[in-house]
mmCIF file of the N, C-alpha and C atoms, coordinates in Angstrom:
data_MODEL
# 
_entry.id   MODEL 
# 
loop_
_atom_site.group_PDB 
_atom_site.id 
_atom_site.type_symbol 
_atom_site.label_atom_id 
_atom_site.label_alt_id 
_atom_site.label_comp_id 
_atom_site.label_asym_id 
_atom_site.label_entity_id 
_atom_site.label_seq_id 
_atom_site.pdbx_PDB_ins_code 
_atom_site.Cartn_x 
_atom_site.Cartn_y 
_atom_site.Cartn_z 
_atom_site.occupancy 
_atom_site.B_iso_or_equiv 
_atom_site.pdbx_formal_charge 
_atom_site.auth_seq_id 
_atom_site.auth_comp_id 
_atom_site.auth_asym_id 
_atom_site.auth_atom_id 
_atom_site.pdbx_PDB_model_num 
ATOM 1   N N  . UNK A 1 1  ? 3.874   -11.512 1.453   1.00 0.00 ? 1  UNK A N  1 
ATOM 2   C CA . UNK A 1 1  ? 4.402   -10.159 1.541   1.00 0.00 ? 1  UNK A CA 1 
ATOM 3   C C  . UNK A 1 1  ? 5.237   -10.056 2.818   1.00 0.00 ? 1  UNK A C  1 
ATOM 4   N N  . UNK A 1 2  ? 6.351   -9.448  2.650   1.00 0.00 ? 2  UNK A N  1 
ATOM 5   C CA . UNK A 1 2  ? 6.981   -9.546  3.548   1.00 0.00 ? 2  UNK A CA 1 
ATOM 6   C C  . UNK A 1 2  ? 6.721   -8.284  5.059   1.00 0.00 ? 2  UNK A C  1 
ATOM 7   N N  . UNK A 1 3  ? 7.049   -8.802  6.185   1.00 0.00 ? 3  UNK A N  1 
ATOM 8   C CA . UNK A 1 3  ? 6.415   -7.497  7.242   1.00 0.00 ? 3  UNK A CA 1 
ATOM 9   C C  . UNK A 1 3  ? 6.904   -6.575  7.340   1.00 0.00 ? 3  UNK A C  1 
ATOM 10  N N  . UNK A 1 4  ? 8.239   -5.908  6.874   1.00 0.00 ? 4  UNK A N  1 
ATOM 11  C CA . UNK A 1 4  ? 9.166   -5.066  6.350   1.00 0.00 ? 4  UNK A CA 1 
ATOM 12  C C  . UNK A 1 4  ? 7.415   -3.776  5.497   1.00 0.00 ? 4  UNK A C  1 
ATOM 13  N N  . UNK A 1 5  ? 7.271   -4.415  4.257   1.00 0.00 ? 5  UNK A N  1 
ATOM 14  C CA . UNK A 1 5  ? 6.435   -3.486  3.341   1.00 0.00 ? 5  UNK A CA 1 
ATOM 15  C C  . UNK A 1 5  ? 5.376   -3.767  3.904   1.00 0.00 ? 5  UNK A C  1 
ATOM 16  N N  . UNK A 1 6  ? 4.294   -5.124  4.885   1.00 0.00 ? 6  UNK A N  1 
ATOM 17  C CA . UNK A 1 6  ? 3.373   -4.574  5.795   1.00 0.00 ? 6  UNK A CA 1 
ATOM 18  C C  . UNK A 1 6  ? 2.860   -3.445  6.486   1.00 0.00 ? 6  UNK A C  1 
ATOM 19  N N  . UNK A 1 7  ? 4.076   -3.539  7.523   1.00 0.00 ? 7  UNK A N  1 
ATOM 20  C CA . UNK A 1 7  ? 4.509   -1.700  8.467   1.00 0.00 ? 7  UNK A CA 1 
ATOM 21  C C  . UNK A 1 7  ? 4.414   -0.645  7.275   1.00 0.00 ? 7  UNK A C  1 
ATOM 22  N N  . UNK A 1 8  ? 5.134   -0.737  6.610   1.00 0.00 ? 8  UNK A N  1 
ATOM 23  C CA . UNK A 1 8  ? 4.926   -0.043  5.800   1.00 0.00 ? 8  UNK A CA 1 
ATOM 24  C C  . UNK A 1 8  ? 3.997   0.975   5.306   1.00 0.00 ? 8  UNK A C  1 
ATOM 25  N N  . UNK A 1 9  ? 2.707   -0.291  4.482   1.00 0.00 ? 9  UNK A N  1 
ATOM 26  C CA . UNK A 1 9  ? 1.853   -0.082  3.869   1.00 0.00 ? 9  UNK A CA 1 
ATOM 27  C C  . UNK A 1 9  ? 0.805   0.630   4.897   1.00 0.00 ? 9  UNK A C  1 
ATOM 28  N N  . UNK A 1 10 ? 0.556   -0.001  6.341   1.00 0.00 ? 10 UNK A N  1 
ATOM 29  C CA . UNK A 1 10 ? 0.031   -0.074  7.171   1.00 0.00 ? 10 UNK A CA 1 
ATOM 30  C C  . UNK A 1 10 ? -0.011  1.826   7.845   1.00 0.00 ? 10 UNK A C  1 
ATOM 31  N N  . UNK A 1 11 ? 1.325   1.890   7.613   1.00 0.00 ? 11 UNK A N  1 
ATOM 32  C CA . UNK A 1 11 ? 1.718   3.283   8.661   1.00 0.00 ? 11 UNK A CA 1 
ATOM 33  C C  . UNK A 1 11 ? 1.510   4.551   7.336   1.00 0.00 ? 11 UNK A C  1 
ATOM 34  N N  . UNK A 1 12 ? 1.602   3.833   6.063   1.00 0.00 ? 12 UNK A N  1 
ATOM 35  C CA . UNK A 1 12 ? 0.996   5.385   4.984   1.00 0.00 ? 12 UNK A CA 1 
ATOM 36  C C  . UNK A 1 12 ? -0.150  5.310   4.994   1.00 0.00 ? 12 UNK A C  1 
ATOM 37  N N  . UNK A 1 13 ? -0.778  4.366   4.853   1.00 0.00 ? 13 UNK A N  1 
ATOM 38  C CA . UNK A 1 13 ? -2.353  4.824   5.241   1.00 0.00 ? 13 UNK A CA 1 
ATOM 39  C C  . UNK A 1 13 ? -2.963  5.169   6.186   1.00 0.00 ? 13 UNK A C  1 
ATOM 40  N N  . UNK A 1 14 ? -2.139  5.102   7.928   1.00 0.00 ? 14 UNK A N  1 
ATOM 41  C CA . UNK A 1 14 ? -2.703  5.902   8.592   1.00 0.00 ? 14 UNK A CA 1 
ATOM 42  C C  . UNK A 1 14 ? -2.448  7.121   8.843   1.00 0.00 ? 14 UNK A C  1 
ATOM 43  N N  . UNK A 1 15 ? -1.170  7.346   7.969   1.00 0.00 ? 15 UNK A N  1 
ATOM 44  C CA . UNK A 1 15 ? -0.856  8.943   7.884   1.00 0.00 ? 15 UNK A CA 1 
ATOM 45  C C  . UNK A 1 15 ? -1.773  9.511   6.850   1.00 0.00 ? 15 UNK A C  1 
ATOM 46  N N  . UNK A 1 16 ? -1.834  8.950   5.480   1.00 0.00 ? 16 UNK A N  1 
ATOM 47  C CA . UNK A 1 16 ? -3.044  9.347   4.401   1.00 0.00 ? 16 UNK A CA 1 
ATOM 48  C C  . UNK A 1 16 ? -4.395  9.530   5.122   1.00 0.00 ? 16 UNK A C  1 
ATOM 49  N N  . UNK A 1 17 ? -4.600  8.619   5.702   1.00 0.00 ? 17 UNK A N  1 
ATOM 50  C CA . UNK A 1 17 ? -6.059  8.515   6.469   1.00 0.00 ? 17 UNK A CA 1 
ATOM 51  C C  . UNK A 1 17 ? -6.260  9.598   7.693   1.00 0.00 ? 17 UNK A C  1 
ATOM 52  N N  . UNK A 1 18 ? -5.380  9.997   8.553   1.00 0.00 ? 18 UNK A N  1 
ATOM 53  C CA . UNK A 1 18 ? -4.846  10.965  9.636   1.00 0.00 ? 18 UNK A CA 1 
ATOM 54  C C  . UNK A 1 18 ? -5.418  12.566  8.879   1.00 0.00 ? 18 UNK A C  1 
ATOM 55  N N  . UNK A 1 19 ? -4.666  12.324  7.702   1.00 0.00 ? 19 UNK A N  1 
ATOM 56  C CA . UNK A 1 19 ? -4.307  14.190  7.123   1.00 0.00 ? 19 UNK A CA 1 
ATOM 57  C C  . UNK A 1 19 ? -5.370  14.168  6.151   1.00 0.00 ? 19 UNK A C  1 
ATOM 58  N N  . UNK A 1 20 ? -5.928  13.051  5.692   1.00 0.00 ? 20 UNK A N  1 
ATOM 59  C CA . UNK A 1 20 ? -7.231  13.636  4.814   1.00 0.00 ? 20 UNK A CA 1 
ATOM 60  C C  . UNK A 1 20 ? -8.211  12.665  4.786   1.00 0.00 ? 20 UNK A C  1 
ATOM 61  N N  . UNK A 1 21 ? -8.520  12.222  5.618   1.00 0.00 ? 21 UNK A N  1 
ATOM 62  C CA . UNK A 1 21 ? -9.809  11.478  6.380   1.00 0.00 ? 21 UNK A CA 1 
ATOM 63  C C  . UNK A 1 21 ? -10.117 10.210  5.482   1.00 0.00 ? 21 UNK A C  1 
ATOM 64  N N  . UNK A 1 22 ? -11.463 9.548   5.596   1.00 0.00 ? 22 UNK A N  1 
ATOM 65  C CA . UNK A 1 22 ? -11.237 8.162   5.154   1.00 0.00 ? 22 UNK A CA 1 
ATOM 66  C C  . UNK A 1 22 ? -11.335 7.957   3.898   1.00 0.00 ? 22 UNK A C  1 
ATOM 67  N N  . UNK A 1 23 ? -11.525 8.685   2.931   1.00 0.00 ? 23 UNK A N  1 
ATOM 68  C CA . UNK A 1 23 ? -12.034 8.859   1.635   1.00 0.00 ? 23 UNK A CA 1 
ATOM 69  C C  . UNK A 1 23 ? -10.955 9.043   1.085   1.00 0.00 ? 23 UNK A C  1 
ATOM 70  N N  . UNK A 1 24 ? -9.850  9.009   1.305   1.00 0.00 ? 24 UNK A N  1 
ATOM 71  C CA . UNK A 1 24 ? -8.392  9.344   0.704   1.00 0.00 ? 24 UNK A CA 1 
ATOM 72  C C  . UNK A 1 24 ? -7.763  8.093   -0.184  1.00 0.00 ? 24 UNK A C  1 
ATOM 73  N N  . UNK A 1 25 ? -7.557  8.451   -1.466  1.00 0.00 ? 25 UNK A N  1 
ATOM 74  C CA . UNK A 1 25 ? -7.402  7.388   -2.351  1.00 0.00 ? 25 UNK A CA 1 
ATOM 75  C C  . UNK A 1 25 ? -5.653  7.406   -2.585  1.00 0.00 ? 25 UNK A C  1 
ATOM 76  N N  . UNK A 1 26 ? -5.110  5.757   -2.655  1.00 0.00 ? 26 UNK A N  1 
ATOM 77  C CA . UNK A 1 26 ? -3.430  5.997   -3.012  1.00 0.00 ? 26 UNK A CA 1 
ATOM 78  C C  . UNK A 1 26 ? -3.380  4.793   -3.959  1.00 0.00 ? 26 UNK A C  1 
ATOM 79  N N  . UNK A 1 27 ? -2.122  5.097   -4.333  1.00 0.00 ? 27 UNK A N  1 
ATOM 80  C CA . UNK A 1 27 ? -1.423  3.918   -5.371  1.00 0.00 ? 27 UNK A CA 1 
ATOM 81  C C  . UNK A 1 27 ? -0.229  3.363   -4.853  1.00 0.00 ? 27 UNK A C  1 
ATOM 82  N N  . UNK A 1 28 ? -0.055  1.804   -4.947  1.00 0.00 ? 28 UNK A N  1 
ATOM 83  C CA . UNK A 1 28 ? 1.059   1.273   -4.456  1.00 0.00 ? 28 UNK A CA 1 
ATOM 84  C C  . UNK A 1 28 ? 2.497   1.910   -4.717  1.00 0.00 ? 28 UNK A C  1 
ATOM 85  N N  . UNK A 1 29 ? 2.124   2.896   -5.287  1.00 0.00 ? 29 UNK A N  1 
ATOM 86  C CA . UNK A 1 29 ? 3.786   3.492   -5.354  1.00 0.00 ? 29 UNK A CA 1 
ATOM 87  C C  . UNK A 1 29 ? 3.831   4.943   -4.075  1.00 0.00 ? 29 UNK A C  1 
ATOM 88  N N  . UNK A 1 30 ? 2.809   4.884   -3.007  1.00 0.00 ? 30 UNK A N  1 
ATOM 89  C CA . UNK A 1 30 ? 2.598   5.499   -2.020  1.00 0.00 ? 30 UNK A CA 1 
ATOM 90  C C  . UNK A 1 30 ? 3.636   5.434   -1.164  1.00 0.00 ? 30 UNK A C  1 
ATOM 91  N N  . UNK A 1 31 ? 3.960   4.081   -1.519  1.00 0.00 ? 31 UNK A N  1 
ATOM 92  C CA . UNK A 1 31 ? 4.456   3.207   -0.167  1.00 0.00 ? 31 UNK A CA 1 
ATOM 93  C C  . UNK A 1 31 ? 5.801   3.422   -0.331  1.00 0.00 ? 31 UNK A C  1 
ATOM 94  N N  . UNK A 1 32 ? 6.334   4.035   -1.608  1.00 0.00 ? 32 UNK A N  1 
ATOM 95  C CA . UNK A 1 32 ? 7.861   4.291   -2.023  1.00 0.00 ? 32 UNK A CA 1 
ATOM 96  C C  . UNK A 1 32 ? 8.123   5.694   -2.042  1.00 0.00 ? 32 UNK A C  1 
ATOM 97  N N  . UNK A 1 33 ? 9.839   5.721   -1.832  1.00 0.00 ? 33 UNK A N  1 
ATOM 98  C CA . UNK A 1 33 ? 10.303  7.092   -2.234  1.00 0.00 ? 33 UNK A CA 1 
ATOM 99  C C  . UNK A 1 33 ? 10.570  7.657   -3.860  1.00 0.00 ? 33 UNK A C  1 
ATOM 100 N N  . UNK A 1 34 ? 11.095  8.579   -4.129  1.00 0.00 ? 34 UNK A N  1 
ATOM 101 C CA . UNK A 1 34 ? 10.466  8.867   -5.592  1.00 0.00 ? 34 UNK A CA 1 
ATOM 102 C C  . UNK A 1 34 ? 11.624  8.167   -6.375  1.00 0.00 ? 34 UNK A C  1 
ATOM 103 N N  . UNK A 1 35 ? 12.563  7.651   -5.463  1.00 0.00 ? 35 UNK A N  1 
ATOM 104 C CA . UNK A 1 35 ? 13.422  6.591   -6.873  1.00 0.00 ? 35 UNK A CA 1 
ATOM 105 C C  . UNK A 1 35 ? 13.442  5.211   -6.322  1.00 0.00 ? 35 UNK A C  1 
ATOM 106 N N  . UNK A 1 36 ? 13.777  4.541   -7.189  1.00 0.00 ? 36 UNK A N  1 
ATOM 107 C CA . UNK A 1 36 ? 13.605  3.462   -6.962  1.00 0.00 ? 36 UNK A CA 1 
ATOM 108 C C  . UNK A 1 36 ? 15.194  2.327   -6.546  1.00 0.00 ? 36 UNK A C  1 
ATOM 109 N N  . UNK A 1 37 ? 15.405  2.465   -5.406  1.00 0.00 ? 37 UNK A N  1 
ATOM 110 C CA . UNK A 1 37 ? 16.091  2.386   -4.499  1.00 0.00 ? 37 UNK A CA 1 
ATOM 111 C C  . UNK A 1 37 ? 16.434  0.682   -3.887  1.00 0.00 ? 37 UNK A C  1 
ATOM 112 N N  . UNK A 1 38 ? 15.010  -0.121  -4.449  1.00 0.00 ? 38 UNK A N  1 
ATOM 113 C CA . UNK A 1 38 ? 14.379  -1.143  -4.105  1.00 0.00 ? 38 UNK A CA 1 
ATOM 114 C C  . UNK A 1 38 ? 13.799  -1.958  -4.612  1.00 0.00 ? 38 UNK A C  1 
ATOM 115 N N  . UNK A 1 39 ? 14.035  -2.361  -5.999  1.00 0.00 ? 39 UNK A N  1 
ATOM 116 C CA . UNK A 1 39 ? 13.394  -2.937  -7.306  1.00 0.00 ? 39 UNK A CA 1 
ATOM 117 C C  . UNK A 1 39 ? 12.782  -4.042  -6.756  1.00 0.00 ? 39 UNK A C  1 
ATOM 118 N N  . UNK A 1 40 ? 13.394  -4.838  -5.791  1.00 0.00 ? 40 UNK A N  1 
ATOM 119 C CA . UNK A 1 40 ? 12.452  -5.980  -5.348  1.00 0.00 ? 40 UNK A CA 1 
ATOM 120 C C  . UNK A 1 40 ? 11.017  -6.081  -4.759  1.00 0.00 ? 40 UNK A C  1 
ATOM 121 N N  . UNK A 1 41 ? 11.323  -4.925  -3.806  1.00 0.00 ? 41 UNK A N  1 
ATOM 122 C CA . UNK A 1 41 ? 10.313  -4.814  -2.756  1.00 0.00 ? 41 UNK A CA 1 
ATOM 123 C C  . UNK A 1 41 ? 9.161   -4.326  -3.547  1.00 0.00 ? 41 UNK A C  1 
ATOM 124 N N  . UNK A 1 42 ? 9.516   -3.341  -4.686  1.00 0.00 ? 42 UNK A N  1 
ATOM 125 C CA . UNK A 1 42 ? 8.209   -2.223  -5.554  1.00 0.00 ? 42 UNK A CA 1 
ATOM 126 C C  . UNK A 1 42 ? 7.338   -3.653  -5.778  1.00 0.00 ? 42 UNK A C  1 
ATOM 127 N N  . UNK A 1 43 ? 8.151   -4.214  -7.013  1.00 0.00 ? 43 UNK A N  1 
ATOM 128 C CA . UNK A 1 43 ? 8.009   -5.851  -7.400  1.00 0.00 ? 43 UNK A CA 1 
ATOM 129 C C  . UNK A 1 43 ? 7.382   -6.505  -6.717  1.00 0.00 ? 43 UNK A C  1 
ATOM 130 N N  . UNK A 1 44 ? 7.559   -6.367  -5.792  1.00 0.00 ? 44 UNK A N  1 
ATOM 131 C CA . UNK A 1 44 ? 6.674   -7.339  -4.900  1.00 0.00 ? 44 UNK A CA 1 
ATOM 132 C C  . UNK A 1 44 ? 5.278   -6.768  -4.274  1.00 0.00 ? 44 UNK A C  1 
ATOM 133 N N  . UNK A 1 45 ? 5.671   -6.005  -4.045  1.00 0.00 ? 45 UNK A N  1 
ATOM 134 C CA . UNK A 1 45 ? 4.249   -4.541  -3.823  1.00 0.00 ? 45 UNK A CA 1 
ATOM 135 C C  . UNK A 1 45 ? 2.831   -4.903  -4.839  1.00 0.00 ? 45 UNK A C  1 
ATOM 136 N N  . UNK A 1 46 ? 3.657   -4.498  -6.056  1.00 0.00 ? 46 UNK A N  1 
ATOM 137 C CA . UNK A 1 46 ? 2.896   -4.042  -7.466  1.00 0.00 ? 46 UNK A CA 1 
ATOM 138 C C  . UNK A 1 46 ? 2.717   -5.868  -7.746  1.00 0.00 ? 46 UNK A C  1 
ATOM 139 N N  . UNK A 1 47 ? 3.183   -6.881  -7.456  1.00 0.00 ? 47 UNK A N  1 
ATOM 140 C CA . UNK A 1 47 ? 2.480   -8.126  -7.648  1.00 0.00 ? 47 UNK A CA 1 
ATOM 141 C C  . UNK A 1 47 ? 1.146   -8.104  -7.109  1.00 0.00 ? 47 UNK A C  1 
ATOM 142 N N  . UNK A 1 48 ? 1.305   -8.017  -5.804  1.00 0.00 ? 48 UNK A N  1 
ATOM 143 C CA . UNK A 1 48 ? 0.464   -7.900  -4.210  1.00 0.00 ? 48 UNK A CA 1 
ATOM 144 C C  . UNK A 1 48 ? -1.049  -7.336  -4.876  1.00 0.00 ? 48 UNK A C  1 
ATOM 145 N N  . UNK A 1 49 ? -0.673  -6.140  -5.449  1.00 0.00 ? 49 UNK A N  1 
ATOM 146 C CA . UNK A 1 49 ? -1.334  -5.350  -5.704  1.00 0.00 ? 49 UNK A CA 1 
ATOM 147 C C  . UNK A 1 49 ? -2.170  -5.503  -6.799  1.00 0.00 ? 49 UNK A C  1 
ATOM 148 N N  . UNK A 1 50 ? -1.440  -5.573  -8.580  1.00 0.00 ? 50 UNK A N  1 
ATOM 149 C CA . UNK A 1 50 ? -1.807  -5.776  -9.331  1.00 0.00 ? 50 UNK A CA 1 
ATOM 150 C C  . UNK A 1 50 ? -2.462  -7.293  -10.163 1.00 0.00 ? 50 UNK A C  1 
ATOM 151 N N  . UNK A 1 51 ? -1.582  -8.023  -9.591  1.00 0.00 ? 51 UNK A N  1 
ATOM 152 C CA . UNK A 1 51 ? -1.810  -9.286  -10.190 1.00 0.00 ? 51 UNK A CA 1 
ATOM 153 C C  . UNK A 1 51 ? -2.483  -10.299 -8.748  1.00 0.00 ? 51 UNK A C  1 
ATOM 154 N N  . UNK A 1 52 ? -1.837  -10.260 -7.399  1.00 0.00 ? 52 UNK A N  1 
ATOM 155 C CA . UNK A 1 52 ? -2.819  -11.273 -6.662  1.00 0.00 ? 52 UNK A CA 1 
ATOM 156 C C  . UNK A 1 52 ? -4.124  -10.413 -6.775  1.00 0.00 ? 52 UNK A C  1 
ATOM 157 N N  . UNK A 1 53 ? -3.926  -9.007  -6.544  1.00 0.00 ? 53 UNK A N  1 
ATOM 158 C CA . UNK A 1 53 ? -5.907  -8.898  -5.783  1.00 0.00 ? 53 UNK A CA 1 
ATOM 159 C C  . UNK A 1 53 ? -6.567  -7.617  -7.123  1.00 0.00 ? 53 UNK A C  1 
ATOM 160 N N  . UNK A 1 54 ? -5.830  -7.615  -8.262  1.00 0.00 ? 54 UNK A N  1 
ATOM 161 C CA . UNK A 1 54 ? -6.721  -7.137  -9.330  1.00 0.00 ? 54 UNK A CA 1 
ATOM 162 C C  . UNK A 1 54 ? -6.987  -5.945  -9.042  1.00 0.00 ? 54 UNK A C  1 
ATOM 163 N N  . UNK A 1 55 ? -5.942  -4.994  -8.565  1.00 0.00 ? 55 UNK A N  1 
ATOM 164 C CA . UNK A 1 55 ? -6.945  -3.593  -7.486  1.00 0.00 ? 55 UNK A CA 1 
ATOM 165 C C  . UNK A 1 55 ? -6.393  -2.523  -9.143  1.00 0.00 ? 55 UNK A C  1 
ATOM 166 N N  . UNK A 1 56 ? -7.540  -1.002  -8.766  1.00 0.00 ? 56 UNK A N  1 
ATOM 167 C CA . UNK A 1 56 ? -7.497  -0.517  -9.549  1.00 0.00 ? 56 UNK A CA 1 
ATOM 168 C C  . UNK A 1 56 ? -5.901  0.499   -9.325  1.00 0.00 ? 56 UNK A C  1 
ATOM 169 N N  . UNK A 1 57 ? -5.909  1.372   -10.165 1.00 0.00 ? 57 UNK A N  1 
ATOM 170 C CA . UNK A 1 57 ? -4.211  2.148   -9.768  1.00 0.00 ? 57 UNK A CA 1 
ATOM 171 C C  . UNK A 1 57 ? -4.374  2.262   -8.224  1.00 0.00 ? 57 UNK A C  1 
ATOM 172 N N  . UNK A 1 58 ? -5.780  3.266   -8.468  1.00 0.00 ? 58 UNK A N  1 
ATOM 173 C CA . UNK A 1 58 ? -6.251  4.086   -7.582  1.00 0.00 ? 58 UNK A CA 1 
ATOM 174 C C  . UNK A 1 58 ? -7.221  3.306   -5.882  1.00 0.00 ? 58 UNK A C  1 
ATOM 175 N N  . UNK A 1 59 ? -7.175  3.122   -4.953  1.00 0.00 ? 59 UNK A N  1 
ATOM 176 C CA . UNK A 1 59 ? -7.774  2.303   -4.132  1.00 0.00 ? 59 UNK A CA 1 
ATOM 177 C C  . UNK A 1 59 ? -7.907  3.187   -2.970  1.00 0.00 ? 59 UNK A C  1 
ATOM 178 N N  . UNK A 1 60 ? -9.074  3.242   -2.120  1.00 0.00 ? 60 UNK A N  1 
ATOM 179 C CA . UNK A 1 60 ? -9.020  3.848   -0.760  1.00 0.00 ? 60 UNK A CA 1 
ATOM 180 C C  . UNK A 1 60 ? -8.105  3.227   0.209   1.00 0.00 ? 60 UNK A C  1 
ATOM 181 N N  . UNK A 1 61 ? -7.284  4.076   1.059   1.00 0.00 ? 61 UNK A N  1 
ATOM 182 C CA . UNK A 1 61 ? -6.393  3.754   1.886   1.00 0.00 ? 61 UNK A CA 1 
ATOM 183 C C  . UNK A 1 61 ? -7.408  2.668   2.846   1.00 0.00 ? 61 UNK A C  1 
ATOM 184 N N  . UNK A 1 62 ? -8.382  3.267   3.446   1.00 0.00 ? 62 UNK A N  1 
ATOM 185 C CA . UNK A 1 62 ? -8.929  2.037   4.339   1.00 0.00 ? 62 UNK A CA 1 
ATOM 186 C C  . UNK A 1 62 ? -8.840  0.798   4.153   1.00 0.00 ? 62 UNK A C  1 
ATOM 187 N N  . UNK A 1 63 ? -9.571  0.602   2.754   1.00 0.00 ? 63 UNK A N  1 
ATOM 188 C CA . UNK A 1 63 ? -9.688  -0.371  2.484   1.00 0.00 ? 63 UNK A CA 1 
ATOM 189 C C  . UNK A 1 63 ? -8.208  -1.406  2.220   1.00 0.00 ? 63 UNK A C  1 
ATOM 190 N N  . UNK A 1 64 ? -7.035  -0.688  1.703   1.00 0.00 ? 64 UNK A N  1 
ATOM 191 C CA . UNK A 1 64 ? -5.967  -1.233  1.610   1.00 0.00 ? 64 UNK A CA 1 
ATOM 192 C C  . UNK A 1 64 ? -5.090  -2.005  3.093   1.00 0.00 ? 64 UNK A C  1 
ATOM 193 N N  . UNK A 1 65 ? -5.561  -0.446  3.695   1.00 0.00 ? 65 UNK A N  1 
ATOM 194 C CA . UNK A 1 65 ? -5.133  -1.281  5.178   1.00 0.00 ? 65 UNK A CA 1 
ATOM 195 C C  . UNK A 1 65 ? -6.145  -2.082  5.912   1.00 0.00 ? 65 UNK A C  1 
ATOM 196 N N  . UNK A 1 66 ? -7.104  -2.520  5.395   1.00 0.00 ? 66 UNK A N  1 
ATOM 197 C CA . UNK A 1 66 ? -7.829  -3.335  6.125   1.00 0.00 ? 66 UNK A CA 1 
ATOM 198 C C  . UNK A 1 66 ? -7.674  -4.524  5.653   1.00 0.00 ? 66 UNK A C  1 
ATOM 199 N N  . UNK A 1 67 ? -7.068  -5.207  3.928   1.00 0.00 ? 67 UNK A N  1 
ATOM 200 C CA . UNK A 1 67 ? -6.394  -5.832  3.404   1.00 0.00 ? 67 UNK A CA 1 
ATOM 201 C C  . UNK A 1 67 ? -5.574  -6.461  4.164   1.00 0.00 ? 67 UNK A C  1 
ATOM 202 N N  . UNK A 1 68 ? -4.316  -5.702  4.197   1.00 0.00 ? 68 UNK A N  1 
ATOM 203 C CA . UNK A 1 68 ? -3.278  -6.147  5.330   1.00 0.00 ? 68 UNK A CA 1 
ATOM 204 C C  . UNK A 1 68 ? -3.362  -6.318  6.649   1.00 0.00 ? 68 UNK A C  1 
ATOM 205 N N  . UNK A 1 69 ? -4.428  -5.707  7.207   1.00 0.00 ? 69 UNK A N  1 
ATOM 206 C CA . UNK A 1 69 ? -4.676  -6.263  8.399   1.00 0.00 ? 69 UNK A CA 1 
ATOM 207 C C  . UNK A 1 69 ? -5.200  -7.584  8.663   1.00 0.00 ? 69 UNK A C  1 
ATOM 208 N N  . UNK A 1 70 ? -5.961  -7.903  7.614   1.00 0.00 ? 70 UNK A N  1 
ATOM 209 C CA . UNK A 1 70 ? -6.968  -9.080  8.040   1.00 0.00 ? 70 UNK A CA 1 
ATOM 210 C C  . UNK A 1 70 ? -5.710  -10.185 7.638   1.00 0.00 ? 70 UNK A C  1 
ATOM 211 N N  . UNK A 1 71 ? -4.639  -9.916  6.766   1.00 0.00 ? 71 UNK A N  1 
ATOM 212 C CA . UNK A 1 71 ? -3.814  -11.093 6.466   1.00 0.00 ? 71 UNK A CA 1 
ATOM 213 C C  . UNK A 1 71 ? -2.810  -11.233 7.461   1.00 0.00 ? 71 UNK A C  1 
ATOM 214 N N  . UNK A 1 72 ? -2.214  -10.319 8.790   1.00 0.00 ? 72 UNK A N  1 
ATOM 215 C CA . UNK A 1 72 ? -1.680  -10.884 9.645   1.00 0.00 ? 72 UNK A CA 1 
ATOM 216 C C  . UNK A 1 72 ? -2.056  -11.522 10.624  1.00 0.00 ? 72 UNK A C  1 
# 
């Protein structure tokens, strides 16, 4: 994954996590604006997401960013 959608991923869940505490659930399309601007990067997201680690739509932000943390 590239560190571009890392930061990314990293900085919506501590805003998700910030404004509605740790129990706050998102979907990899969190991480995007509402068009799709970026066909690669979603693509690469929704691989990350769906096919390496099997996650459900729905996932707690913690846990997502604790994902990406432990892989840098």
């Amino acid at each position: 994954m590239n560190e571009q959608l890392k930061q990314t991923i990293i900085e919506v869940c501590n805003k998700k996590i910030q404004t509605k505490w740790d129990n706050v659930w998102i979907s990899f399309y969190a991480f995007f604006k509402n068009k799709n601007d970026n066909p690669e990067l979603l693509m690469e997201a929704a691989t990350w997401w769906i096919i390496t680690h099997q996650l459900d739509h729905f996932e707690k932000a913690t846990k997502i960013k604790s994902m990406i943390e432990i892989k840098n």
